[in-house]
matplotlib code that plots the C-alpha trace (Angstrom):
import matplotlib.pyplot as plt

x = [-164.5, -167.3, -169.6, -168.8, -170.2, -172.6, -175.6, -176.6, -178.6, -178.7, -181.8, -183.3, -184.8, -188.3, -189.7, -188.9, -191.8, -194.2, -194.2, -196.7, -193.4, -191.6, -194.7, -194.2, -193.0, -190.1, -186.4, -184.7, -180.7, -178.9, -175.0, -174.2, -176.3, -175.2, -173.7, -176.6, -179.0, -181.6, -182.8, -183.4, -185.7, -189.0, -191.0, -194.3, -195.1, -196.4, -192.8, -191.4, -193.6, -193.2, -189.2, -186.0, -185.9, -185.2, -185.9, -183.0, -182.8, -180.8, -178.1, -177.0, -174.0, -174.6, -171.9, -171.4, -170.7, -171.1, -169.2, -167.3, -168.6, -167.2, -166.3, -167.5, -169.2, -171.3, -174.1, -177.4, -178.8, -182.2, -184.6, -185.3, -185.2, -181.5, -181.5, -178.7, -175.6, -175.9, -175.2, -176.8, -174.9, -176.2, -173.9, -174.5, -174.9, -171.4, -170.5, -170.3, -171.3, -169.5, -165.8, -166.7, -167.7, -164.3, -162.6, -164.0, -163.4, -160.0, -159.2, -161.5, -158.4, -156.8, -160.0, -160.1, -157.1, -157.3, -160.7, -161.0, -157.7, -157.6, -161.3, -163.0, -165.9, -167.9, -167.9, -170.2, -171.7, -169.5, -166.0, -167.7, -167.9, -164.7, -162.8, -161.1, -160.6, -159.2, -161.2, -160.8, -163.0, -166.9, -166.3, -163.0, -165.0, -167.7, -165.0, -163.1, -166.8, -167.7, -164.2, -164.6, -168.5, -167.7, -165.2, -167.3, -170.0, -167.5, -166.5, -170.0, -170.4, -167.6, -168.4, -172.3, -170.7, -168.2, -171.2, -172.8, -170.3, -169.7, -173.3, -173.2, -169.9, -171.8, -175.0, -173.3, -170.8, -174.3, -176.0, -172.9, -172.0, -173.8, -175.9, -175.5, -177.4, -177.2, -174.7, -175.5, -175.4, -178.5, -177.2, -174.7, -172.8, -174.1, -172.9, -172.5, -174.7, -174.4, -173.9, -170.6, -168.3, -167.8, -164.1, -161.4, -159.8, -156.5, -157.2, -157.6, -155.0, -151.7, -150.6, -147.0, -145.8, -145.0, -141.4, -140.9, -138.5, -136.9, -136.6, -133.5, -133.8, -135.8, -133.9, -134.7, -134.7, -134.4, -136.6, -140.4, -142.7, -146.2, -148.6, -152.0, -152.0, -150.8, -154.1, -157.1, -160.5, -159.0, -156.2, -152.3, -152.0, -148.0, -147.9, -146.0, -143.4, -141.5, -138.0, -135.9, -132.6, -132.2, -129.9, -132.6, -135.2, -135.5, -139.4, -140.6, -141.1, -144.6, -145.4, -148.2, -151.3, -150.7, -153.4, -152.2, -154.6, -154.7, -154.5, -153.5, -154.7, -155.4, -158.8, -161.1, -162.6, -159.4, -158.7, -159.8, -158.8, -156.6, -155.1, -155.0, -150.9, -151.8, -147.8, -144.7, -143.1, -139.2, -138.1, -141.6, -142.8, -145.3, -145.3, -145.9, -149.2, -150.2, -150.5, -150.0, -152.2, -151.0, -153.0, -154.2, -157.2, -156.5, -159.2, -161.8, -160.2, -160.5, -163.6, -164.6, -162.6, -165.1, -168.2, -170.2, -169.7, -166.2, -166.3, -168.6, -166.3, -163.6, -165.9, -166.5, -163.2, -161.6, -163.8, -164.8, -161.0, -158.4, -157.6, -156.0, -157.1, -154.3, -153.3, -154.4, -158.3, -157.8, -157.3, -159.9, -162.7, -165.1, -166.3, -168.8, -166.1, -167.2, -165.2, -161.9, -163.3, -166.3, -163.9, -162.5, -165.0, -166.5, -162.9, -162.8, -166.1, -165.3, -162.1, -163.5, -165.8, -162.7, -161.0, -164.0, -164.1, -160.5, -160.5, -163.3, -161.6, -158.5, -160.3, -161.8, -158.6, -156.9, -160.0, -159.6]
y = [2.0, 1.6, 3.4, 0.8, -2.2, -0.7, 1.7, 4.1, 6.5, 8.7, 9.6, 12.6, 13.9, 14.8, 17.5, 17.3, 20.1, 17.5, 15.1, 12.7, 11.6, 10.2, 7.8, 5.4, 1.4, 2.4, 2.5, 5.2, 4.8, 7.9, 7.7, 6.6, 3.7, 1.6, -1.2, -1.3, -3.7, -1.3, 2.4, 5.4, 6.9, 5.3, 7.1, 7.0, 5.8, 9.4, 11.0, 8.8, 9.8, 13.5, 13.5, 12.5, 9.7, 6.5, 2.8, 0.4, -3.6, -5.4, -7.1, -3.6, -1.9, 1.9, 4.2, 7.2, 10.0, 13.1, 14.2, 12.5, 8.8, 10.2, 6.8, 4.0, 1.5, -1.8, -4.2, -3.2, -5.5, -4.4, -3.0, 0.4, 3.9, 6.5, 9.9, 12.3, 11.7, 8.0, 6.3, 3.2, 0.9, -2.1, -4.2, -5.7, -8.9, -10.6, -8.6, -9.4, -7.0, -8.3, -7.4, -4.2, -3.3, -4.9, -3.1, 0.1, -0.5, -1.2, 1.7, 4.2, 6.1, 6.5, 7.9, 10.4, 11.6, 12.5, 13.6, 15.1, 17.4, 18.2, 16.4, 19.2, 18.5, 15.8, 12.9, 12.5, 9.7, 11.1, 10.8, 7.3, 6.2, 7.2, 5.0, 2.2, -1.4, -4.3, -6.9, -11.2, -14.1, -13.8, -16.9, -15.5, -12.5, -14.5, -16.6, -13.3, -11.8, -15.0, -15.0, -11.7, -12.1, -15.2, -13.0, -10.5, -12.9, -14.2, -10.7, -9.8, -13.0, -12.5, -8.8, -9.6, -12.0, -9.4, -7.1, -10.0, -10.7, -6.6, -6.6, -9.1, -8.0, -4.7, -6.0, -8.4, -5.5, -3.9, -6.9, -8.5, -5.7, -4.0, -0.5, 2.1, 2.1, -1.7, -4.0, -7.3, -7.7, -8.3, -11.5, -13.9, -16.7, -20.1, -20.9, -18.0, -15.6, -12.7, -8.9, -7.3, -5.6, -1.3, -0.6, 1.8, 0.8, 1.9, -0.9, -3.5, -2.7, -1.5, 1.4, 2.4, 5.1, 5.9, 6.8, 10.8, 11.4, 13.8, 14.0, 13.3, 10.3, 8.5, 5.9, 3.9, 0.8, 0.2, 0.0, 0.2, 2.4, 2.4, 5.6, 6.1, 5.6, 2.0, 1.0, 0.6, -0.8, -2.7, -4.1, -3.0, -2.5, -1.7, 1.3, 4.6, 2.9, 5.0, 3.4, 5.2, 4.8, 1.8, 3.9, 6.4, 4.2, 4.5, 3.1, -0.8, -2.7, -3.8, -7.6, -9.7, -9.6, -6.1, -3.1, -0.1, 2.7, 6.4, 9.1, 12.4, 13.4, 15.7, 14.2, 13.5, 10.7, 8.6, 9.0, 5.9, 3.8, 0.6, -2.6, -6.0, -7.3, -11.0, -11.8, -11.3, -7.9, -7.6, -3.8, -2.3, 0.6, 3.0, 6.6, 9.5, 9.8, 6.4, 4.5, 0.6, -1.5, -4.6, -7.4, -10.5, -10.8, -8.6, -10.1, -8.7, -4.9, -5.3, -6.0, -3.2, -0.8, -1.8, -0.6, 1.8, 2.8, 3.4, 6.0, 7.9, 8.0, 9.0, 11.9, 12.7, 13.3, 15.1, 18.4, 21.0, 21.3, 19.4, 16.3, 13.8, 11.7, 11.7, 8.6, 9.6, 10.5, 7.0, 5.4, 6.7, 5.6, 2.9, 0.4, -3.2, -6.3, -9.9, -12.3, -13.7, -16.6, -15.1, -12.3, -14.9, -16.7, -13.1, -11.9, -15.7, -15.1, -11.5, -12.8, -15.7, -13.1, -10.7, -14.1, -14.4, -10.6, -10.7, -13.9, -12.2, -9.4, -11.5, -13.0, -9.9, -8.2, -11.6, -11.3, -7.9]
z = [0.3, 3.1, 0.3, -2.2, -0.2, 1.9, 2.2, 4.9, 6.7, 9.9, 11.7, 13.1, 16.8, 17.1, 18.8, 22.5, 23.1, 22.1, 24.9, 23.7, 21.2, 23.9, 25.2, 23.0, 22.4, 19.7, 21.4, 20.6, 20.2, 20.9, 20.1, 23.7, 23.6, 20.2, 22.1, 24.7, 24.4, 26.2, 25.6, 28.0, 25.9, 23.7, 20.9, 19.5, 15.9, 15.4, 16.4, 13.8, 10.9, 12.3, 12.3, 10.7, 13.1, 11.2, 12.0, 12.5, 12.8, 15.0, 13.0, 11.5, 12.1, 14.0, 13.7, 16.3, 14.3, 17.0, 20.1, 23.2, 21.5, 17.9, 16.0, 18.4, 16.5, 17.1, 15.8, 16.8, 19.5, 19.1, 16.9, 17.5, 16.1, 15.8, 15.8, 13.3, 15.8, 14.7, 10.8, 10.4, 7.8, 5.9, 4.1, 0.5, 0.0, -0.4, 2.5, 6.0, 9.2, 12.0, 9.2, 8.8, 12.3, 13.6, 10.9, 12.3, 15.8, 14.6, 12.6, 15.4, 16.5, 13.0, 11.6, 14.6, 14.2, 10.9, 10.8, 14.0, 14.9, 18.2, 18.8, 17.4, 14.7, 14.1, 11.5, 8.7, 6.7, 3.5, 5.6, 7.0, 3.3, 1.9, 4.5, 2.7, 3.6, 2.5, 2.1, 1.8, 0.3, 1.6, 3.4, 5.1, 6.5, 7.6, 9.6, 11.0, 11.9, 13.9, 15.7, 16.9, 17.7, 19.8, 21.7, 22.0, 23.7, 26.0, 26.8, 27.1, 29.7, 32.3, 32.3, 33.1, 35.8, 37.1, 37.7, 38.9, 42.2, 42.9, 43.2, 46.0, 47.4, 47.9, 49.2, 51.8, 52.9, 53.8, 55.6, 57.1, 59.1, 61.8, 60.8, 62.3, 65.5, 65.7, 67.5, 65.3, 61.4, 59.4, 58.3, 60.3, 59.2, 60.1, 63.9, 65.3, 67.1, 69.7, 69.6, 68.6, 70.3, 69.9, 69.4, 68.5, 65.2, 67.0, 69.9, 66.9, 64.3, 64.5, 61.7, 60.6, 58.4, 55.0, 53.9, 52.6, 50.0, 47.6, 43.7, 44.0, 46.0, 43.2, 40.9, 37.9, 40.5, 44.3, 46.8, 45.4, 47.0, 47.3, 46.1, 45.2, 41.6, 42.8, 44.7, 42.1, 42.9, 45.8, 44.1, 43.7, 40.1, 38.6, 36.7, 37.1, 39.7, 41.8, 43.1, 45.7, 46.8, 49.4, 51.7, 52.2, 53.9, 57.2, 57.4, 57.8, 54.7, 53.7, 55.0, 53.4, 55.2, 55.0, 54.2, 53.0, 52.8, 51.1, 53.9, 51.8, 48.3, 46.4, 45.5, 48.6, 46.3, 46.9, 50.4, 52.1, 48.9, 50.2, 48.9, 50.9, 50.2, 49.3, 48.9, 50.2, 48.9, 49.2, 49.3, 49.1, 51.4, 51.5, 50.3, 53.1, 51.4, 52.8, 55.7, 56.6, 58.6, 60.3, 62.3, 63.3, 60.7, 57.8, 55.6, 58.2, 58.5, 54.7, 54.4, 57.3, 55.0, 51.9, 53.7, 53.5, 57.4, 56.6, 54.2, 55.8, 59.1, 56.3, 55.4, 58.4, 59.9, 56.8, 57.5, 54.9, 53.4, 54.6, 52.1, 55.0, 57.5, 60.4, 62.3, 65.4, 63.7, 62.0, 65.0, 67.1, 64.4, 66.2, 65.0, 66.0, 66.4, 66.9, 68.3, 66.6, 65.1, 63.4, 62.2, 60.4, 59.1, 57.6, 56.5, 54.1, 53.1, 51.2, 50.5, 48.4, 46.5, 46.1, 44.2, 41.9, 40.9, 40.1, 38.3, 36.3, 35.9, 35.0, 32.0, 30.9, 30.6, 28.6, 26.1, 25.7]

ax = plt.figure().add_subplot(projection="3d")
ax.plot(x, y, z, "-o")
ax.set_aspect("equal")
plt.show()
């Protein structure tokens, strides 16, 4: 068992009333925070000899024991101080930290769901202890540790680099296209210069309709359509497919180069929400809920449909109640144009960061 090969401990909270506790140097790692390398809260050497509160050292293994993060487990990446909801463990010699947290991570939704019917209760450092494991040679869990650590750190790598290029994505969205107020962008591309244009979207773009259809109409293949739960952060993701029967389509098929945007939804969050097509999609359409964009640049309108400018006119055209945007409201949004050229050099620009971000997220998703 865990308790054979291990000891542990769980910490406490001091006082909250007493604020001079929470001025000190000492982080203090709260069940949310045990794979974070940074705390939201510090305490005071004085909370610490006043409390439950219990020191930890990086290296150790800190187990979630209470609520929503019941049973998610890492090594500690600092040295710091846990409170009750957490359970510090500290292998015996022979016996190798990075093995048993794996084996925990491994076994999280098992222990839940025998421990926690229905995820009600909490877990406790005696359940934590009876869990039992097999376990290999010293040398063989040192060897399965490292494998998983250096996975981990890879992990840990494209997912600081992910953040890394949405970060820039979202500050060039802001300083590549004009405020509002302003005909030019903070920042222009290298050879071009000038202000930009105010248009209708409508003037720019041209928009076709999605294809409504019945229960009945659906089969377990045909022609694909297109919902919401298909476009995800900017990408078409496969899951939850819908296929209709091919004699029932009476709408255009989707094209590459191709935008397809949410217009009606039951959550206001994902109205807006679109999808550049990047490759030729044989009997696809869109659902009613949608709408398809089609023109000359369509890594520009992308991009346009990415800022912060375009949500707002989303916002402000749905009202206080109504969950859709109509095509004639969608087409009447204005926006600054430059000229063709500069379109495109701004549309391969964000198209090049939308590459990196999904090759990142590519990787992440093979090391997971």
């Amino acid at each position: 068992t865990i308790g054979d090969i291990t000891t542990s401990f769980s910490g406490g909270t001091p006082k909250s009333s007493n604020k001079s506790y929470y001025e000190g140097n000492i982080p203090f790692i709260r069940s949310g925070e045990v794979k974070s390398k940074q705390t939201e809260l510090f305490i005071s050497d004085e909370a610490l000899n006043n409390s439950s509160a219990k020191l930890v050292e990086k290296g150790d293994i800190l187990y979630a024991l209470y609520g929503a993060t019941s049973g998610e487990v890492a090594i500690s990446q600092i040295n710091g101080a846990i409170n009750q909801a957490i359970l510090a463990i500290k292998p015996k010699p022979g016996y190798s930290s990075e093995f048993i947290m794996n084996y925990l991570k491994k076994e999280k939704d098992n222990i839940l769901e025998k421990y926690l019917q229905g995820g009600q209760g909490n877990l406790s450092a005696a359940i934590v202890k009876s869990i039992e494991l097999s376990l290999p040679s010293p040398e063989e869990q040192s060897s399965i540790g490292s494998l998983f650590r250096t996975l981990d750190e890879l992990l840990a790598s494209y997912k600081d680099n992910l953040a890394n290029y949405q970060s820039l994505k979202a500050t060039m969205l802001s300083k590549m296209f004009p405020k509002a107020g302003q005909s030019v962008p903070e920042i222009l591309l290298d050879g071009f210069e000038g202000e930009w244009e105010m248009k209708e979207l409508g003037d720019v773009v041209k928009f076709y309709s999605g294809l409504t259809y019945k229960p009945s109409d659906v089969l377990s293949c045909g022609t694909l359509v297109l919902r919401s739960s298909n476009v995800r952060d900017g990408e078409l993701i496969y899951r939850d497919n819908v296929f209709v029967n091919p004699d029932i389509v009476n709408c255009q098929n989707v094209k590459s180069g191709d935008i397809v945007v949410v217009v009606r939804n039951g959550s206001r969050d994902l109205i807006g929400k679109h999808a550049l097509i990047r490759s030729e999609m044989p009997n696809t359409v869109i659902g009613a809920f949608m709408t398809g964009v089609r023109c000359d640049n369509p890594e520009f309108i992308n991009a346009l449909l990415d800022t912060k400018m375009f949500i707002s006119e989303i916002h402000r055209n749905l009202g206080s109640t109504i969950n859709q945007i109509t095509t004639g409201n969608f087409k009447r949004m204005k926006f600054y144009f430059p000229l063709k050229d500069e379109q495109q050099a701004i549309g391969a620009y964000f198209s090049n960061l939308d590459n990196l971000i999904n090759s990142q997220q590519e990787k992440i998703s093979q090391l997971e």
